[in-house]
C-alpha positions in Angstrom: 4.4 -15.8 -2.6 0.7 -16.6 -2.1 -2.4 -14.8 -3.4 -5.7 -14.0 -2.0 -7.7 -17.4 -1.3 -4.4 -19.4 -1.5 -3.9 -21.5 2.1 -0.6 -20.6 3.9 1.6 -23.4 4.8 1.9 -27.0 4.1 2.2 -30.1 5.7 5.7 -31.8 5.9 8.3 -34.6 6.9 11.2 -33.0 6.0 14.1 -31.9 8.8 15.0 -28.7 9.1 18.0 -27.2 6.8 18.9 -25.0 9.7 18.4 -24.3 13.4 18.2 -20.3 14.6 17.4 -19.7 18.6 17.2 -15.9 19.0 15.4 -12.7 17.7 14.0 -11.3 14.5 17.5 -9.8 14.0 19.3 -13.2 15.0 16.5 -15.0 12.1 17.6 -12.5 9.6 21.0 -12.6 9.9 20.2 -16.3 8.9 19.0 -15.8 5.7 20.7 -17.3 2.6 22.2 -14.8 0.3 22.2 -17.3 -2.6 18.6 -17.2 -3.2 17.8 -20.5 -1.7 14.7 -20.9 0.9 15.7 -23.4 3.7 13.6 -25.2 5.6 14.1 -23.3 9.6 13.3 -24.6 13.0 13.4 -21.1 14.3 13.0 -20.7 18.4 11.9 -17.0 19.2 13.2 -14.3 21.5 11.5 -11.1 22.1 10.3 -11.4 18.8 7.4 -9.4 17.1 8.0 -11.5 13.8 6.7 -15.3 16.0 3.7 -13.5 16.8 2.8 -12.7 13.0 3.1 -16.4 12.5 1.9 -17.8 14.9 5.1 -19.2 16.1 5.3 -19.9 20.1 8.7 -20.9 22.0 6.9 -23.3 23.9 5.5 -25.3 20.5 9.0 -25.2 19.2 10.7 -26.4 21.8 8.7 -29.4 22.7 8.9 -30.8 18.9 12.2 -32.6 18.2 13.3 -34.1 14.1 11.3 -33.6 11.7 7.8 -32.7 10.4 5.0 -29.9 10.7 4.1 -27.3 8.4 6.5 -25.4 6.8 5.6 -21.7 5.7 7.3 -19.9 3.0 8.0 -16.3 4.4 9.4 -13.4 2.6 12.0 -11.1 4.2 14.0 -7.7 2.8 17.4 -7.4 1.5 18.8 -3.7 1.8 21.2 -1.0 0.3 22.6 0.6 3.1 25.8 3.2 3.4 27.4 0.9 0.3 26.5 -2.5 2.0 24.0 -4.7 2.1 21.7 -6.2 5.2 18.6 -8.0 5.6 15.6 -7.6 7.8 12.7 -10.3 8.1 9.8 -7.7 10.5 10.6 -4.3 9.7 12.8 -1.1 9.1 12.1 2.0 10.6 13.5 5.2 9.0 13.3 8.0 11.9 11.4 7.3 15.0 9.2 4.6 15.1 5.7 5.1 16.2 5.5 3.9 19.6 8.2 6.4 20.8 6.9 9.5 18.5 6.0 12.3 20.8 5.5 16.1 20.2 8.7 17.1 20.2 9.7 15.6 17.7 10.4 17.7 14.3 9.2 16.7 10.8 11.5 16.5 8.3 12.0 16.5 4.2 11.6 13.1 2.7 11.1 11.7 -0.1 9.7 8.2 -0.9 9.1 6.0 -3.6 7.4 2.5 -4.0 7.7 0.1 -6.9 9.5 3.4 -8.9 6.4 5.7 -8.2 6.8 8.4 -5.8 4.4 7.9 -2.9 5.6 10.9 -0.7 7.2 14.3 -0.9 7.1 16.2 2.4 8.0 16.5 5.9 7.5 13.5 8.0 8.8 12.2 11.0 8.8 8.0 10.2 8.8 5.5 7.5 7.9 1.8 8.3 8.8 -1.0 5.7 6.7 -3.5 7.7 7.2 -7.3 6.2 5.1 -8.4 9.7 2.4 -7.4 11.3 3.7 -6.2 14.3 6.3 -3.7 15.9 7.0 -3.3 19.9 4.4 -5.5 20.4 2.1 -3.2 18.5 -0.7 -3.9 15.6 1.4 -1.8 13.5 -0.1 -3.2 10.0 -3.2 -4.8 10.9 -3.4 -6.1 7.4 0.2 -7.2 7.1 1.3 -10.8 5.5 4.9 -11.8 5.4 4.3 -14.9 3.1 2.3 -12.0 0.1 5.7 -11.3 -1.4 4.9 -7.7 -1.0 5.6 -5.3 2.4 3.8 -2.5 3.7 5.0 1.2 4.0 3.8 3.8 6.0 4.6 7.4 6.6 3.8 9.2 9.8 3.7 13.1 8.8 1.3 14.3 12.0 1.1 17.2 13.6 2.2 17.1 17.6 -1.1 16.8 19.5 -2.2 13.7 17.2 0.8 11.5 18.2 -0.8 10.8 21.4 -4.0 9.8 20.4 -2.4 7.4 17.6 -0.2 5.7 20.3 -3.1 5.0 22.0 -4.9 3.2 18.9 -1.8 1.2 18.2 -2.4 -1.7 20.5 -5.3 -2.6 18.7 -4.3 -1.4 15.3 -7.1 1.5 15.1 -4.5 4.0 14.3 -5.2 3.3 10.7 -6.7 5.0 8.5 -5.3 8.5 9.5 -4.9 11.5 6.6 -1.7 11.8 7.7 -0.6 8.5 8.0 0.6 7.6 4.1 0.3 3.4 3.2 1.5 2.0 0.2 2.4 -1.5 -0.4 5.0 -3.0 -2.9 8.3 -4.9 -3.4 10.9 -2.2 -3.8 11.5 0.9 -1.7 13.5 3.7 -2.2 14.2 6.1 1.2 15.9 9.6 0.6 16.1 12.4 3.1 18.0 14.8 1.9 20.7 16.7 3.7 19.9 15.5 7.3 20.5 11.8 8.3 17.8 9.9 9.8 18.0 7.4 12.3 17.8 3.6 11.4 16.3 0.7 12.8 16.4 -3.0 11.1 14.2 -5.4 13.4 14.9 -3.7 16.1 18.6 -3.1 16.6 19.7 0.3 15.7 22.0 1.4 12.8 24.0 4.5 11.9 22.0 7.0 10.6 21.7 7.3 6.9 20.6 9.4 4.0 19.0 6.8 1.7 18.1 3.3 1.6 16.3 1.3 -0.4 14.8 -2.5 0.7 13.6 -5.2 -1.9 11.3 -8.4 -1.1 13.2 -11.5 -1.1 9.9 -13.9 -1.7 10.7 -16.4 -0.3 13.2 -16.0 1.7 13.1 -19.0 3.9 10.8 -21.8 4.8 9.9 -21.6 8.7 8.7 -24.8 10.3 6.2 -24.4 12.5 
């Protein structure tokens, strides 16, 4: 985990542990479970996670062996229906904010960060954002996924503001908003109630659920870069 001032990434020799080629859902599916952080020559697909990084295919795939600068970055493990997953850009609870649109109903959730609760309302999204980005969005123009912390954000607003937030998202203007809720911490807790929202872990959907809850691994892996 870094802190404010602290430089991200260091110089190093050392070969990769391991060798992913795919998405942010193919990189988390990588992760360890045993608490180790390996150092990963990851090649990116339709990622929003390479772009937090700073990581291009083209830079990754004319490097061969060893050596660079490896950067520690956290990811999320998660309680979900009895079993457990991992994400490494983002989880979105309901309908993420690209695609919200008028039509679409708020409903009862409830959400709490760190043990707190942050929210109690209706709402039509919760983002658990480790990256910065989501759909090629500026979701979390503040967003760090080396901070050992991730970012949450509930959309609750009213139909004719969706529009107008869309718009903003490209260049991450959308924020602040009075109904947008942001929080940041290392534990999450998701509950809505009797209706089962729709599920998202970097991208690639999942049956709908009625809780979840997402923890920082920090850190999770070592990308080389």
């Amino acid at each position: 985990m870094i802190k404010p001032g602290d430089e991200w990434g260091t110089p190093t020799d050392g070969s990769p542990d391991d060798e992913v080629h795919g998405t942010d859902a193919a990189l988390a599916a990588s992760l360890p479970v045993d608490g180790s952080a390996p150092l990963v020559r990851w090649s990116p697909i339709n990622s929003d996670f390479a772009r937090s990084v700073g990581l291009h295919p083209d830079s990754v795939a004319s490097r061969s062996g060893g050596g660079g600068i490896e950067l520690p970055v956290d990811a999320l493990a998660i309680e979900l229906h009895g079993e457990s997953a991992r994400a490494i850009n983002a989880i979105v609870v309901g309908i993420g904010p690209p695609r919200l649109r008028w039509r679409h109903r708020r409903r009862p959730v409830t959400v709490r960060v760190d043990g707190h609760t942050t929210f109690v309302g209706n709402a039509t999204t919760v983002v658990i954002a480790n990256g910065q980005y989501l759909n090629g969005q500026d979701l979390v123009p503040r967003g760090h996924p080396g901070d050992g912390r991730v970012e949450v954000q509930i959309y609750a607003l009213k139909p004719g503001e969706r529009r107008p937030m869309r718009q903003r998202l490209p260049s991450g203007t959308h924020l602040p908003h009075p109904r947008i809720v942001t929080a940041t911490g290392r534990s999450i807790e998701i509950n809505t109630g009797d209706r089962a929202w729709r599920v998202e872990l970097d991208g690639v959907s999942g049956p709908p659920t009625h809780r979840l809850r997402a923890t920082v691994i920090s850190p999770a892996i070592r990308l080389l870069i």
